[in-house]
C-alpha angles and dihedrals in degrees: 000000000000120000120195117211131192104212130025086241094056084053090047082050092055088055096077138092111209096161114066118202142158080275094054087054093050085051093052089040101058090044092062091050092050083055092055097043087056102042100021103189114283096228143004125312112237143055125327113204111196129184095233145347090275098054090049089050085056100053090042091052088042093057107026109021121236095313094102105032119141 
């Protein structure tokens, strides 16, 4: 469907979603998979436990680069 609009703020004002409904969810929901679909998690999900500081920097380097050191 095409929607005509008279001013640019009138478009940016039919951007967004004020009712939120089970459709809107859905919405939300099925964005969110997309996101993971694209950029799956680079490692496991839970809880890392490291014997120090420096052995934690080495598998965060390994995984992710040098973006998360402490």
């Amino acid at each position: 469907m095409i929607h005509r609009y008279r001013s640019f703020e009138e478009a940016q004002r039919a951007l967004w979603r004020f009712e939120t409904d089970a459709e809107y969810y859905r919405m939300l929901a099925d964005l969110f998979q997309l996101g993971r679909r694209l950029a799956p998690p680079e490692r496991p999900a839970g809880i890392f436990r490291f014997h120090s500081m420096e052995e934690a920097n080495i598998e965060r380097t390994s995984k992710t680069g040098d973006r998360f050191q402490i």
